[in-house]
N, C-alpha and C positions, 0 to 999 in steps of 0.2 A: 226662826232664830229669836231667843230673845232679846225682848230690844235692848231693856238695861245692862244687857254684855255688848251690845253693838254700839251704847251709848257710852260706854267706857271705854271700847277701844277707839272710838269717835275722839276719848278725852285726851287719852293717852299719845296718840298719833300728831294733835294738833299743838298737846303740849309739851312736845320734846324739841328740843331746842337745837338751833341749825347746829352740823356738825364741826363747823367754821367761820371767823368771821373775816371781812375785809377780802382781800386778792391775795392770802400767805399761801391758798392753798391752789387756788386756780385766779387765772385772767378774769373771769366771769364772776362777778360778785352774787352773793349768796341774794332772794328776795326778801325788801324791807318791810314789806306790809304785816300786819301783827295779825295771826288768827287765832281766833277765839270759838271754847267749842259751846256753842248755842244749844240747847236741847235740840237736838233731830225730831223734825216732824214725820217722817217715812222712814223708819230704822230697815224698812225690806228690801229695798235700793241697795243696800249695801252689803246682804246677803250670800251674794253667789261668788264673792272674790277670793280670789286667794291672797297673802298676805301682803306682797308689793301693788299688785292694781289695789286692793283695799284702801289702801296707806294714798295712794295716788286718786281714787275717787274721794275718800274725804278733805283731802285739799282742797280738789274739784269745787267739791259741794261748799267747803268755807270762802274762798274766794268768790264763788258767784253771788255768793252773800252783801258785800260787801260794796256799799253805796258806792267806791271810789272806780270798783271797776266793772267793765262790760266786756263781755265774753264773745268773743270771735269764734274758737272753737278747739277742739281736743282729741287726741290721739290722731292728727291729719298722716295719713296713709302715702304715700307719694310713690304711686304708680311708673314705672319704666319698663314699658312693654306690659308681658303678664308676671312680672316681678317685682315685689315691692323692693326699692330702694334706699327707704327710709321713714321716720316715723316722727313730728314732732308733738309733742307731747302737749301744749300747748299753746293756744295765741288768744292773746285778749287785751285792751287795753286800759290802763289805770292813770287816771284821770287825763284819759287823751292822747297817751305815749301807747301805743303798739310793744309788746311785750313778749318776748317768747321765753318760756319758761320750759326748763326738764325738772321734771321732779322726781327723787330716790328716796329710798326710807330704810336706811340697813341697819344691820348686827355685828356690829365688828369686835373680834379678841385680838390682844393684844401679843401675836407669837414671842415664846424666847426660844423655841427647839431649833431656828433658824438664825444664822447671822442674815444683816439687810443695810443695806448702804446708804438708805433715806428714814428721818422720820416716820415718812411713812408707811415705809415698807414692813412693818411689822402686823397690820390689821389684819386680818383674815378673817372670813366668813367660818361661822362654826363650827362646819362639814370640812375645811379645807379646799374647797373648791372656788372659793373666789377671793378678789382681795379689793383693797379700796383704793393700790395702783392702778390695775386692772381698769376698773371702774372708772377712774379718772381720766384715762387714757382713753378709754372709747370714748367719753364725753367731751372730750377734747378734740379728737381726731375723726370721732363722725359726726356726731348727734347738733356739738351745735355750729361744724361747718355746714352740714347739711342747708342750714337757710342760707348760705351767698350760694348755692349751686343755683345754674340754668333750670335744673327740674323745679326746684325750690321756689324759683321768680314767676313760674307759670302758674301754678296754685298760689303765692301770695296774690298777685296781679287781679286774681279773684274777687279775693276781699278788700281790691284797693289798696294793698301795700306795697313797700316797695322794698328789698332786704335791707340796706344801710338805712334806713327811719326805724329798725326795726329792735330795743335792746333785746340783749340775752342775757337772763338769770336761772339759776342755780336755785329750787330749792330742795336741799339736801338735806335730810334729818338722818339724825343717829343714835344708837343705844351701842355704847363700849364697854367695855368689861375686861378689870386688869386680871393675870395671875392669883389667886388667890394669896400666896405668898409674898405677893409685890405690889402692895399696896398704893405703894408713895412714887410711880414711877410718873417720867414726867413725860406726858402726851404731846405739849405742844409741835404741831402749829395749830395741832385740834382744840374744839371746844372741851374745857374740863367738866361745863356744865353736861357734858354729855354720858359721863361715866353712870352707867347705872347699875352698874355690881362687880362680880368676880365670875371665873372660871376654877374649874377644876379637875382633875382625875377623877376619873368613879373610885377610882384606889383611897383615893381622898377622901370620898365620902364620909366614912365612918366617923371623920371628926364632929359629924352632925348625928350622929345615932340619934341620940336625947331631941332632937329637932321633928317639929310635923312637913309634912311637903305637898305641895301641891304642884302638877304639871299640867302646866296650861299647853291648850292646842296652839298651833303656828300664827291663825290672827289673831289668838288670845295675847302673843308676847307683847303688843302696844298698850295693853294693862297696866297702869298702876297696882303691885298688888295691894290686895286689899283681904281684910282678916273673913270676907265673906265665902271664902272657896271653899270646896271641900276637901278638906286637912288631910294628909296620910300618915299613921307613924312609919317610921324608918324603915321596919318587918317588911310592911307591906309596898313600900316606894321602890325601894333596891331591886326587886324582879321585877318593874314593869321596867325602869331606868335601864337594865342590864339587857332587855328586850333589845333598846336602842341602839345601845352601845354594839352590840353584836353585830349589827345591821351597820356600823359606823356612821350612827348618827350622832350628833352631840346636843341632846333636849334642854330645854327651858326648863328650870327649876324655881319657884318661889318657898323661903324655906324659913319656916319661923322656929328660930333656937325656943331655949324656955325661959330666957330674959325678954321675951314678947315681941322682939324687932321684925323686920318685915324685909328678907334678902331677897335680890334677886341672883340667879345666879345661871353657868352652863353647867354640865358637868359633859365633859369632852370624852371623845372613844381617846383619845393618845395619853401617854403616860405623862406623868408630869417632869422636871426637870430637877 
């Protein structure tokens, strides 16, 4: 892999900003510690993942970084019989507090084909197949009761913890993406800082004819783009895009008009509204 793609997507993951701030969105507060992305000494470490453990090892690797805190341990397994039970994602302690931390790193668009009875029930994964209810709801009702369970207390017990000594933080990152046509919609309770382009119909497309494109691979999307990719005109982007679509997938787009800007963008298999 090379490294200065695995150094950007190193940049790009560390430098998006939580999806939320304060308890609007959950009990569990989002974590405060600020990470920063360091040059990577060993970019081959981070290699072989796919694009959510990727997002989740370089966290990893920022946080252990970091004078304030010392690492207890990661992805702990919690055996129940021959069946795992559950999984916490992390425990380490920062400056002396016991920590357990789950960390996410999503893609969310912002539905209008659906009515939704909550703020948030509009986000959806850009396949349709997941949402940031969904999401929250298991993180709520398993992932971080999971540490008061009896299985829970016998692996902390290990490392000398005890479940109530023990906080639970959130860190949640995200990239959103309005309708193309619906620029100005209003997200809250989410972070606005988190918006990082538009959505659209491949019907749509064509308003970018005149535009070059590039389609980043799946742990490419933590990318910043940047004018260094290689460029497609429209001719040639529209069959590989329509590849996708067919397959109902909805691809990562970076799309520079001829005013030189630098989009990001989806372009979705469903029709637009």
């Amino acid at each position: 892999m090379n490294a200065l793609r695995t150094q950007q997507r190193y940049n790009g993951c560390l430098t998006t900003p939580p999806l939320w701030e304060g308890t609007t969105v959950s009990p569990f507060r989002q974590m405060e510690l600020a990470l920063r992305p360091d040059p990577l000494e060993d970019t081959a470490a981070f290699d072989q993942h796919r694009l959510g453990k990727l997002a989740e090892a370089f966290i990893f690797h920022a946080l252990k970084n970091l004078p304030s805190v010392s690492w207890i341990c990661d992805n702990l397994q919690m055996q129940q019989g021959k069946r795992t039970a559950g999984e916490i994602d992390a425990l380490f302690y920062q400056q002396g507090q016991p920590v357990h931390l789950e960390v996410a790193y999503k893609f969310y668009l912002f539905d209008t084909h659906e009515q939704y009875d909550t703020p948030l029930g509009p986000w959806i994964g850009p396949n349709r197949k997941d949402c940031l209810v969904q999401k929250l709801d298991k993180l709520h009702r398993k992932q971080f009761p999971l540490l008061q369970s009896e299985l829970a207390a016998r692996y902390l017990d290990h490392y000398g913890l005890t479940p109530g000594a023990v906080e639970q933080r959130h860190c949640f990152k995200g990239q959103l993406f309005l309708p193309y046509q619906q620029q100005e919609l209003d997200i809250a309770p989410l972070n606005p800082d988190c918006i990082a382009g538009f959505y659209l119909a491949f019907s749509e497309l064509e308003a970018f004819r005149d535009a070059a494109f590039f389609i980043p691979q799946k742990p490419d999307w933590l990318i910043t783009p940047h004018r260094q990719a290689q460029w497609l005109p429209y001719a040639a982007a529209v069959p590989i895009l329509k590849a996708e679509i067919d397959k109902k997938r909805s691809p990562m787009v970076w799309v520079r008009p001829k005013n030189g800007a630098l989009l990001r963008c989806f372009v979705v298999f469903w029709p637009s509204v």
